[in-house]
C-alpha positions in Angstrom: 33.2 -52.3 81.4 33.4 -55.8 80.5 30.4 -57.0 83.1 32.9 -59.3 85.0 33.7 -58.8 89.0 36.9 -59.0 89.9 36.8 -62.5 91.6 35.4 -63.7 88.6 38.2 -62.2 86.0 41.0 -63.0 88.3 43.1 -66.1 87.6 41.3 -66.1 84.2 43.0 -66.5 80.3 42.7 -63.1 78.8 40.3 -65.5 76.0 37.2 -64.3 79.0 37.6 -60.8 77.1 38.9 -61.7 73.6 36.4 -62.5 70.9 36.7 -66.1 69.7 37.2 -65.1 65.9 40.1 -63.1 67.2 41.6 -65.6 69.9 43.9 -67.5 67.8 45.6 -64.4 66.4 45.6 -63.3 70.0 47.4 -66.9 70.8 49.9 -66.4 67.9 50.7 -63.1 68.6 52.0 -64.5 72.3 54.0 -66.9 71.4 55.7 -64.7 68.7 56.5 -62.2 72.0 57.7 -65.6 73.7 59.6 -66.3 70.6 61.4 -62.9 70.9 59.8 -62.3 67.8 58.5 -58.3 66.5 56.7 -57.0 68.5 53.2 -55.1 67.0 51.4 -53.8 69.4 52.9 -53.1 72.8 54.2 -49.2 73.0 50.7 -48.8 70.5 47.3 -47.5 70.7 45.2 -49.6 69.0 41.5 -49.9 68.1 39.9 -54.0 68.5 36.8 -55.4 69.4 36.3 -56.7 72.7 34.0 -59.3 74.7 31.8 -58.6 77.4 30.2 -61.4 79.6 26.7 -60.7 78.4 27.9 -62.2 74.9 28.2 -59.4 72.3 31.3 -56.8 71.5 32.1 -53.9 72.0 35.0 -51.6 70.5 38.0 -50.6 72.6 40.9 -48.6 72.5 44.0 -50.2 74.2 46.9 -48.9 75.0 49.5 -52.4 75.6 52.8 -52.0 77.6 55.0 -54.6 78.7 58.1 -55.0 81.5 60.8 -57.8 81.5 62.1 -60.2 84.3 64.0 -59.2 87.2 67.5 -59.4 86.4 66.2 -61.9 83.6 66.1 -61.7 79.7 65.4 -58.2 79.0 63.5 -59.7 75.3 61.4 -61.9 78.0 58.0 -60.6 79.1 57.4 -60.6 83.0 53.7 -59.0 82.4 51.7 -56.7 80.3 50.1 -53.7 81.4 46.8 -51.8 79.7 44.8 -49.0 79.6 41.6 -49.4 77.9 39.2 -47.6 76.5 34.9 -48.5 75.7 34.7 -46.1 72.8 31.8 -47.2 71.7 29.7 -43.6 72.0 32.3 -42.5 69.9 32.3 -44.9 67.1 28.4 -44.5 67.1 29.1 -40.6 66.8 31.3 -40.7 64.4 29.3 -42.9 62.2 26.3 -40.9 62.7 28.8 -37.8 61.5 29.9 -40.1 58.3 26.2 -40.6 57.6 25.3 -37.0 58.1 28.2 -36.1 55.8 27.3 -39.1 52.8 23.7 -37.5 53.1 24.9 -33.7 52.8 27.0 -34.2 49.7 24.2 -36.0 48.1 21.8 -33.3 49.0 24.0 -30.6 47.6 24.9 -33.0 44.4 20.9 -32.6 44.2 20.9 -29.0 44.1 23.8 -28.9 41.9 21.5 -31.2 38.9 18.7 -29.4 39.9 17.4 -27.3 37.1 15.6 -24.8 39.5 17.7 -21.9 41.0 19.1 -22.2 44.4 20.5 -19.8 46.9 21.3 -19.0 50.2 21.5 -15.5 51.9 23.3 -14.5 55.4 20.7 -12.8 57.4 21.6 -9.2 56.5 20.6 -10.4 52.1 24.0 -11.3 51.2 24.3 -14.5 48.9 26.2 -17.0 50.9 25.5 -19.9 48.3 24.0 -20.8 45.4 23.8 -23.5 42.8 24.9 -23.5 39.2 21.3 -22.9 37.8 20.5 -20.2 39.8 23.8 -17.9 38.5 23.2 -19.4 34.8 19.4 -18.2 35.6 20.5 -14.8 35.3 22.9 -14.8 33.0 26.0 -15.3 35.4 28.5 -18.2 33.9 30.1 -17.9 37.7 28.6 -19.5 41.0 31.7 -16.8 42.9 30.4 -13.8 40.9 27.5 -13.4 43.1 28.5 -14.5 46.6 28.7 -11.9 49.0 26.5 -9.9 46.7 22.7 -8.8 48.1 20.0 -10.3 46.8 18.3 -6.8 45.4 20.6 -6.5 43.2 19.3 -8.9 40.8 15.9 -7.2 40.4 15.6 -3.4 39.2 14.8 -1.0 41.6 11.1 -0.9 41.1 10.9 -4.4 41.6 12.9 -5.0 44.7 11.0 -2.5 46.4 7.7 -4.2 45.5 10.0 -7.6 47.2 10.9 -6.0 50.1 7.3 -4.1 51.0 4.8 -7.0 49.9 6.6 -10.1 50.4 9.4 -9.8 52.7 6.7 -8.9 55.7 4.8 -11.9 54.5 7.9 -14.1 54.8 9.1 -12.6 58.1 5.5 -13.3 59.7 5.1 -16.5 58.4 8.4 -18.2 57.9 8.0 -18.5 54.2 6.4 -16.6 51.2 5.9 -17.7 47.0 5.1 -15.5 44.0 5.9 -14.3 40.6 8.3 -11.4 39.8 10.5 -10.6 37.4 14.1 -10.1 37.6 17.3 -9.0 35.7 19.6 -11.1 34.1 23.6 -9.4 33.8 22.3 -8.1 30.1 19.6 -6.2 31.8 16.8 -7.8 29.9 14.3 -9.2 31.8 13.3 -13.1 32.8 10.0 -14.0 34.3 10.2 -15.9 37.8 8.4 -18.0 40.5 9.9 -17.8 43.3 9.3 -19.5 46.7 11.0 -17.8 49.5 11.2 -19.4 53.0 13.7 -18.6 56.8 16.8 -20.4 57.4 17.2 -21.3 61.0 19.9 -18.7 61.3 17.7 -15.8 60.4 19.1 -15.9 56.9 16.5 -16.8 53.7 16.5 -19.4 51.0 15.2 -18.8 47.5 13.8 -21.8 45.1 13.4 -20.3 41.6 12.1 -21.1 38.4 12.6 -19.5 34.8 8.7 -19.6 33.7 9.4 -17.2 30.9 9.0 -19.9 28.2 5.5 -21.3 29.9 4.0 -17.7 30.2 4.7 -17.3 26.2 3.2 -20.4 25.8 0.6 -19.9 27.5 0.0 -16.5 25.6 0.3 -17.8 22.5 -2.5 -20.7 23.2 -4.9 -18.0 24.9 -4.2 -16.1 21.7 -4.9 -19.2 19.5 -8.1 -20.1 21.7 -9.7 -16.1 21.4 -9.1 -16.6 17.8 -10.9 -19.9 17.2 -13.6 -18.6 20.0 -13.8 -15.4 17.5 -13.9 -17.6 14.0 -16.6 -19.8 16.0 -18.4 -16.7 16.1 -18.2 -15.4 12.9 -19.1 -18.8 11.5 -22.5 -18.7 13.3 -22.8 -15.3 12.6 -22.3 -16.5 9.4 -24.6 -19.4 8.8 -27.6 -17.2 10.2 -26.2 -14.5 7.5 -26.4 -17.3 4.5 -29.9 -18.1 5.4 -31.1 -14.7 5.1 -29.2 -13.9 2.2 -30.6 -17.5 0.5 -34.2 -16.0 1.1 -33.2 -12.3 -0.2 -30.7 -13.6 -3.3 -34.1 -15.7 -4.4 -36.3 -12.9 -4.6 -34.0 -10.4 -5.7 -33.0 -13.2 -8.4 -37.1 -13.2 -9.2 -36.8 -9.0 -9.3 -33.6 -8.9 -11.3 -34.6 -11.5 -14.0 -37.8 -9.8 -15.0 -36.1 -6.4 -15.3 -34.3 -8.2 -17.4 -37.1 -9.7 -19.9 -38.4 -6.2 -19.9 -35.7 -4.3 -21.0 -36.1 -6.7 -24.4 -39.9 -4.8 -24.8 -39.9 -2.1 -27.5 -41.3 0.6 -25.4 -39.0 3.1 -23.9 -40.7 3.7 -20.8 -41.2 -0.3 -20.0 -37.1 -0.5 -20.5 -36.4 3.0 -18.5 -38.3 1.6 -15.6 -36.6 -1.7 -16.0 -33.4 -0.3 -16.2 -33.7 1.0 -12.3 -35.5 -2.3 -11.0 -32.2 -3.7 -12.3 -30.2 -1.3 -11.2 -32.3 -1.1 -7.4 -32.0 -5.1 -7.8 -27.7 -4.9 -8.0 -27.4 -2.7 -5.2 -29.9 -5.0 -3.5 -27.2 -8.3 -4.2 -24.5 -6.1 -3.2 -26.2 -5.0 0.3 -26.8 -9.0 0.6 -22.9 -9.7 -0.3 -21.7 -7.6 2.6 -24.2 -9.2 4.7 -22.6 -12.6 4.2 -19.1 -10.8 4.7 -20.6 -10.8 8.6 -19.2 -13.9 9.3 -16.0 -14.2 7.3 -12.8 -13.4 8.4 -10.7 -11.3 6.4 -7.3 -13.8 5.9 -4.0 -12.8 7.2 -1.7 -14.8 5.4 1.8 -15.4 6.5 4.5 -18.3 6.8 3.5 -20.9 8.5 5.1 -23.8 9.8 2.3 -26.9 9.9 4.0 -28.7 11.9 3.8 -25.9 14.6 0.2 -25.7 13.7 -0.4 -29.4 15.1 1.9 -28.9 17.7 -0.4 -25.8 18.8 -3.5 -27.5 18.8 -2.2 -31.1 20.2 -1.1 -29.0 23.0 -4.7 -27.2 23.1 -6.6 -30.6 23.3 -4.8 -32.9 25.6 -5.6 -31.1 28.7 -9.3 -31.5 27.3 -9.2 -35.4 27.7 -11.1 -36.4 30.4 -10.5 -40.1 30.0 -6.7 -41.7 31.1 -6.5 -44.3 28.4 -7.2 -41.5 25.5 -3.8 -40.2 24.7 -2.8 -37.9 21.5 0.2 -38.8 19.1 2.2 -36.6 16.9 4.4 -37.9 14.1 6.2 -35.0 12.5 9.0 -34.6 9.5 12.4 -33.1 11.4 12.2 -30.6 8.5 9.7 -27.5 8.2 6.6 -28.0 6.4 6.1 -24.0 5.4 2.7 -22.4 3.7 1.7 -19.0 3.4 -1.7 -19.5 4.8 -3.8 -17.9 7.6 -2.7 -19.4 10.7 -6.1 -19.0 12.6 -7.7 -20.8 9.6 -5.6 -23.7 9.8 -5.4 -23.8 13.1 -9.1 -24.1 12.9 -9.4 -26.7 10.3 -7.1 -29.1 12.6 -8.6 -28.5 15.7 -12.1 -29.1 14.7 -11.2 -32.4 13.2 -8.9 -33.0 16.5 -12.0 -32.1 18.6 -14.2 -34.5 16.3 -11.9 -37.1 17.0 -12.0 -36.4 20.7 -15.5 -36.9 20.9 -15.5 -39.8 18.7 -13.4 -41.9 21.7 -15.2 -44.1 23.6 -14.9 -43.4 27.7 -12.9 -46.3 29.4 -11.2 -47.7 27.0 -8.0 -47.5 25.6 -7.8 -45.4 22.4 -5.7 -42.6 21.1 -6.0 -39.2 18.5 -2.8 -38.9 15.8 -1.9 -36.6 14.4 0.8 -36.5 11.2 2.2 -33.8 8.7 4.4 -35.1 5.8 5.1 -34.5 2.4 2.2 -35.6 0.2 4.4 -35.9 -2.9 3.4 -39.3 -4.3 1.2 -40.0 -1.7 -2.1 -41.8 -2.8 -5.3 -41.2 -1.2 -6.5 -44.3 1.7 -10.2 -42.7 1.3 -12.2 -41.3 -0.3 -12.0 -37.6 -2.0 -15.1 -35.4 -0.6 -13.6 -32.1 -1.4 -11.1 -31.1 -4.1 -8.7 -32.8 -6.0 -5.4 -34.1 -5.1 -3.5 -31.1 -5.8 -0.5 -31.4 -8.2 1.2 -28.2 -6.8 3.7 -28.7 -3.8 1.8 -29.7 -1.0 1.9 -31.0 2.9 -0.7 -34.1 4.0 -1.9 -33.3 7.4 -3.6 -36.6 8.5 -5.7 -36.7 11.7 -7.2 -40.6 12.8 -8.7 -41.5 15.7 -9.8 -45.3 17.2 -13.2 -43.9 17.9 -16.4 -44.8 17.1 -16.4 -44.2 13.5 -18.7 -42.5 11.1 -21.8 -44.4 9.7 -21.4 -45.0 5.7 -24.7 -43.0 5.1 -23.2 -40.2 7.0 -20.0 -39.8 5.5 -21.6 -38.1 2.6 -23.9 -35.1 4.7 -21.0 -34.8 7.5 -19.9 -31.4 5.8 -23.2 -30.1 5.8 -24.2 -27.0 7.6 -26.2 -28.0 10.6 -25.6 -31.8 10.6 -24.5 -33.3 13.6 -25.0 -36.3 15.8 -24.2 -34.3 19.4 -27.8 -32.8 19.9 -27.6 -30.0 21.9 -23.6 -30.5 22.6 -22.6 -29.7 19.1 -24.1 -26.7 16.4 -23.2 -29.0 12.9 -21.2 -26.5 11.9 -17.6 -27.4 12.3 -16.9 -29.4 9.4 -19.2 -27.3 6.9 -16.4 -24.4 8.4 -13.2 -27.1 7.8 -15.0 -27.4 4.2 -15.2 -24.0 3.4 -11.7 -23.0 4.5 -9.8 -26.2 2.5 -12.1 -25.2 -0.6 -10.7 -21.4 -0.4 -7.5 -22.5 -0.2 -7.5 -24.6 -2.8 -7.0 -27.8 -0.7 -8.2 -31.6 -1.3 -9.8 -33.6 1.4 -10.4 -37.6 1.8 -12.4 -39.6 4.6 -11.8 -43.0 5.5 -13.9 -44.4 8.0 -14.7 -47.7 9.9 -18.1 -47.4 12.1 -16.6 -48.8 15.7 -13.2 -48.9 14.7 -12.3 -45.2 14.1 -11.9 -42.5 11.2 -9.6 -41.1 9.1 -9.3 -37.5 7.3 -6.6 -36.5 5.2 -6.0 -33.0 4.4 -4.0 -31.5 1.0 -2.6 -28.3 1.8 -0.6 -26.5 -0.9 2.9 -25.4 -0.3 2.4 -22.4 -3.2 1.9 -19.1 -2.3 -1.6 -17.9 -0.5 -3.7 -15.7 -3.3 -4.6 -17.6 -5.6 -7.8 -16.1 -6.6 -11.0 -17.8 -5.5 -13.5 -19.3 -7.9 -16.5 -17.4 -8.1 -18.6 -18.9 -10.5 -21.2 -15.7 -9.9 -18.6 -13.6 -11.6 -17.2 -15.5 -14.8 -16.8 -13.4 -18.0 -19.9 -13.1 -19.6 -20.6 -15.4 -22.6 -22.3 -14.4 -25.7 -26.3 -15.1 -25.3 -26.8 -18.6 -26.8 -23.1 -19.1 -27.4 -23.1 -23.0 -26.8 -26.3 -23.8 -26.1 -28.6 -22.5 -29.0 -31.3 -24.6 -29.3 -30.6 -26.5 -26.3 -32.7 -28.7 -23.8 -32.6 -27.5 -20.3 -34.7 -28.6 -17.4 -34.6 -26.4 -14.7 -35.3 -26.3 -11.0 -36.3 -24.7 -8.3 -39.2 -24.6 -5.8 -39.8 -20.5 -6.2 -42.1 -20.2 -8.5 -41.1 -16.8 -9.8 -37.1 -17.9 -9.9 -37.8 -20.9 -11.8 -40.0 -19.0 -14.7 -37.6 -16.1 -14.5 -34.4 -18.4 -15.3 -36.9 -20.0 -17.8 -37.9 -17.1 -19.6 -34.0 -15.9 -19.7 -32.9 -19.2 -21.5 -35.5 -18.7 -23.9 -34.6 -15.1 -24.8 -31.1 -16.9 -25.9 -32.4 -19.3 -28.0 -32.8 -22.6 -25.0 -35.9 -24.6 -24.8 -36.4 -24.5 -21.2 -38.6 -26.3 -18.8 -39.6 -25.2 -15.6 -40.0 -27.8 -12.3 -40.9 -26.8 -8.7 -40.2 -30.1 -7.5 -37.2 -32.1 -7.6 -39.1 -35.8 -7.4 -40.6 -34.5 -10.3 -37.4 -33.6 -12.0 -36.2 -37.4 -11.3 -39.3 -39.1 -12.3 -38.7 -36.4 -16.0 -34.9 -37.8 -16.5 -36.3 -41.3 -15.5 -38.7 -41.4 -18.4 -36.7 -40.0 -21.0 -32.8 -39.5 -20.0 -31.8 -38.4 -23.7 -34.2 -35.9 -23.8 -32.5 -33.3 -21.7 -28.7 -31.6 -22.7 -28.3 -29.3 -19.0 -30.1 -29.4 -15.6 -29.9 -26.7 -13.5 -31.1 -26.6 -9.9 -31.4 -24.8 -7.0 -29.4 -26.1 -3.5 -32.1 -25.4 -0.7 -34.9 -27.3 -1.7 -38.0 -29.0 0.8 -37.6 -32.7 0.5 -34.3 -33.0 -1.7 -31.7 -31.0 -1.8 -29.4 -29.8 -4.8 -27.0 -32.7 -4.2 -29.6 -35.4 -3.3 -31.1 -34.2 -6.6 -27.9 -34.7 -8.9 -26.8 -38.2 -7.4 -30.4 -39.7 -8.2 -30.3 -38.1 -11.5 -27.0 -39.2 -12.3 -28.0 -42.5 -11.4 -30.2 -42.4 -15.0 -27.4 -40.3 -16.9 -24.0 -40.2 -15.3 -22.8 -38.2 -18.1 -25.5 -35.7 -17.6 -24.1 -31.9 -17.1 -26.1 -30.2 -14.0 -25.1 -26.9 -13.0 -25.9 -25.3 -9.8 -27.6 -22.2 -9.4 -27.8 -21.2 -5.9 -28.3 -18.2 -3.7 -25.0 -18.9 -1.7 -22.5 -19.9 -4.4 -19.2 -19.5 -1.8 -21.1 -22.1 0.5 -21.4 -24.7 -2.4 -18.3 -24.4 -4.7 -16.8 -27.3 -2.5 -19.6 -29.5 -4.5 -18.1 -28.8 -7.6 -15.4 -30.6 -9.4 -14.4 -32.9 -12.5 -15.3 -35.8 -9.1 -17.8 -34.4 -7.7 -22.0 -33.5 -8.1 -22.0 -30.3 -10.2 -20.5 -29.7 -13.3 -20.7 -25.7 -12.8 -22.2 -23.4 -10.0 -23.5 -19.9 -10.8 -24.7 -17.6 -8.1 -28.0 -15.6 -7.5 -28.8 -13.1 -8.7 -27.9 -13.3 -12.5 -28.2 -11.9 -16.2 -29.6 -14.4 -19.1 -25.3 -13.3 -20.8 -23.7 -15.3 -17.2 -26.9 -17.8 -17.4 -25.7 -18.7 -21.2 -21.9 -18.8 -20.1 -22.3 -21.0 -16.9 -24.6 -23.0 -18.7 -21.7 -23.4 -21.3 -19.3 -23.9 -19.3 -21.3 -26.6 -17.5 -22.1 -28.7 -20.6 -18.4 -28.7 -21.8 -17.1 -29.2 -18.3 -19.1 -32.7 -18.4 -18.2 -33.7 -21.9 -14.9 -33.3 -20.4 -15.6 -35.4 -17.0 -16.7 -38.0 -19.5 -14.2 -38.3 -21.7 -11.6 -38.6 -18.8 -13.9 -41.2 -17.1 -14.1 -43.2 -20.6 -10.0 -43.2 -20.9 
């Protein structure tokens, strides 16, 4: 045991076996038993390290006994007799059964936190153990409520026969088995699972489980959201290609309708009978167009809606979509709800294309983020510039989206709402923001731009708190003003590059008392203000127009005459009411087709609205 042979040990101090850290209690402890001292360890089994030759120790178990002199002091030792013991195996084993123990209870403390279900079954499908989250998984407040219960019991019938026939074959064959199924909680209502099944040594099976009720809901909700925006995609192109067809018919059947018009003023009966039904063939004509562009708009849903939800919903739609590491999407949102009757999809959609502008607009490999913020917008000033609206002075939330992109060029920021513009070629169609536009402007929202080229962009959107309903502007359907009511004897240059519309609306404003004049060309309206700027009291103009457009038009006009009034008359009248504004290009817009009576109003209406944008820009 020790490695010593007998001759060696013989005749030797006990020190050969003793551990020098423990010799000189060994040597104290002897002369204490010489000293008739206590005695502590003889009659005792003890447990002490021990010294082999080779050099290292060992532990032993030693029994000590002791016998007195012959006919001597009965207190005095003679000798010492011991058994001992190399329990070393046994010390290892029991060490190895400490360990085994320290790592069970922290295995079972980890199934205790563990926020998956856990159980164990004997091999006959009787619950033998489980942990807290899998009894609280099914409504049970009990771990003991369910041992020694089988495992079926917690699924209905239906659905523990489709266990036991599809995956309890699978698991037997193969050792282990994972899926979805759906099982009953103590109320009987249902909860959505996925389990993993796999064989205990003992023949017995353990089941991992996880509650994905609250993912699959998610997960329905965003496939809902993401049909929806796929289906308002649609109907936005659907449409765009409507408006440009109904632009083309609104123009001629503005041409038709006009001169029916300036006939029905002839004294002859049978030249105002046949006018009569050109107008009345040219109305149902406007109509037919009208439900052509209700192709591509949605009809709105309104409902309660929480915003903050909304950006919540479409964060969680656009993160996955970030194929870059360093790009990462904030939210900052008020504890409080932020509630609006509003369509849903529509918002949803006016977010989301700005939060997919953004996206694009980061640069790949380098750090940069999206953020997205709802708050209050009571006395909140605008950081950009207005594009669209007013700030509203009803109740209303400021959803702000910014990105650290690449920014938006300053002779962009003005055309980035028109339909078709884009800087994505083939990757984009141009026609997300003209769609954000159009939904803020029929709900009566405000919209401002701030934007750094190479250091990122910022929008800022006023959405009212007030009821949804509010009716929509329609300048194509104001109450008809008495002919020449407010502009009798007026100066009005108008525009247009069909020939027939522009002498149409001219002849109309002359049959009320206007002195119009007609201009195919819009450089040659600019080069008519340029010359004389006081000559003119109203402009009106067309929007789609070869070389400059309606809005091109007005800001180079206004550049001679900013108080000039210039009212918009345009085939598409929905698409371009986001242009008009005490801020913005247009003083009025009036839609095609229309009768000299609305022609006189709008015009009006256009000349008094700027009178009033004037006087408010002078105080």
């Amino acid at each position: 045991m020790f490695g010593w042979s007998a001759a060696e040990a013989l005749g030797q101090s006990l020190d050969l076996i003793i551990p020098h850290v423990h010799r000189q209690g060994h040597h104290a402890g002897v002369a204490r038993l010489r000293a008739k001292g206590p005695i502590k360890l003889v009659g005792k089994t003890v447990e002490v390290p021990a010294l082999c030759k080779a050099g290292h120790e060992f532990p032993i178990e030693l029994s000590l006994a002791m016998w007195p002199e012959e006919n001597g002091d009965p207190e005095a030792p003679a000798g010492f007799a011991a058994i001992i013991r190399d329990i070393s195996a046994r010390k290892l084993a029991e060490a190895e059964q400490d360990a085994t123990k320290a790592d069970l209870a922290r295995q079972v403390a980890a199934i205790e936190a563990s926020d998956d279900g856990i159980a164990l079954t004997d091999p006959e499908g009787y619950f033998i153990a489980m942990n807290r989250a899998h009894a609280a998984m099914f409504g049970y407040a009990d771990v003991a409520a369910l041992i020694g219960l089988p495992w079926n019991m917690l699924y209905s019938a239906e659905e523990a026969k489709r266990i036991s026939e599809e995956a309890m074959p699978v698991l037997f064959a193969q050792g282990q088995w994972r899926g979805e199924t759906q099982g009953k909680k103590a109320d009987g209502s249902p909860i959505e699972q996925e389990v993993a099944l796999s064989l205990t040594p003992e023949g017995g099976i353990m089941c991992i489980t996880r509650d994905v009720g609250d993912r699959r809901a998610m997960e329905r909700e965003k496939g809902r959201l993401r049909e929806q925006l796929m289906l308002a995609q649609r109907q936005e192109v659907v449409g765009q290609l409507a408006s440009g067809i109904a632009h083309n018919f609104n123009n001629l059947i503005a041409a038709i309708s006009g001169t029916a018009e300036l006939l029905r003023h002839i004294d002859d009966n049978r030249v105002r009978h046949h006018a009569l039904r050109i107008q009345s063939a040219a109305t149902t004509a406007a109509g037919l167009v009208e439900k052509l562009l209700t192709l591509g708009r949605r009809v709105p849903h309104p409902r309660l809606v929480d915003l903050r939800r909304t950006v919540w919903d479409v964060r969680d739609l656009v993160a996955p979509s970030l194929s870059d590491s360093l790009h990462r999407i904030e939210l900052e949102l008020p504890s409080a709800p932020l509630m609006a009757r509003t369509d849903d999809t529509e918002l949803n959609q006016v977010v989301l294309n700005l939060v997919l502008n953004a996206r694009d607009a980061l640069r790949p490999g380098e750090t940069a983020r999206i953020k997205l913020e709802v708050l209050s917008a009571e006395g909140y000033k605008p950081s950009g510039q207005i594009v669209l609206g007013s700030v509203l002075e009803v109740p209303a939330a400021l959803i702000r989206v910014s990105d650290t992109g690449i920014g938006i060029a300053p002779e962009d920021l003005e055309q980035v709402f028109e339909p078709f513009f884009t800087h994505k070629g083939e990757a984009g169609t141009g026609l997300g923001l003209a769609v954000v536009a159009g939904i803020i402007a029929s709900n009566n929202g405000a919209l401002a731009i701030q934007s750094w080229p190479e250091c990122g962009t910022v929008f800022e959107i006023w959405w009212p708190l007030e009821p949804f309903g509010a009716a929509e502007g329609d300048a194509g359907h104001r109450p008809a003003a008495q002919p020449g009511t407010g502009i009798l004897g007026k100066a009005v240059l108008v525009v247009d590059d069909n020939p027939a519309v522009v002498d149409t609306i001219a002849d109309m404003l002359e049959q009320v008392g206007v002195e119009a004049g007609p201009c195919v060309d819009p450089r040659d309206a600019v080069a008519i203000i340029r010359e004389d700027p006081a000559a003119w009291d109203l402009v009106i103009t067309d929007y789609d127009m070869p070389g400059m457009n309606g809005a091109a038009l007005a800001k180079a006009l206004r550049k001679y005459r900013p108080d000039l009034p210039i009212l918009l008359l345009t085939a598409l009248p929905r698409v371009h009411q986001l242009h008009k504004g005490p801020n913005d290009l247009f003083d009025g817009v009036l839609g095609k087709p229309t009768t000299a009576a609305r022609l006189a109003g709008a015009a009006a209406a256009a000349i008094a609205a700027a009178q009033e944008r004037t006087t408010s820009c002078a105080s």
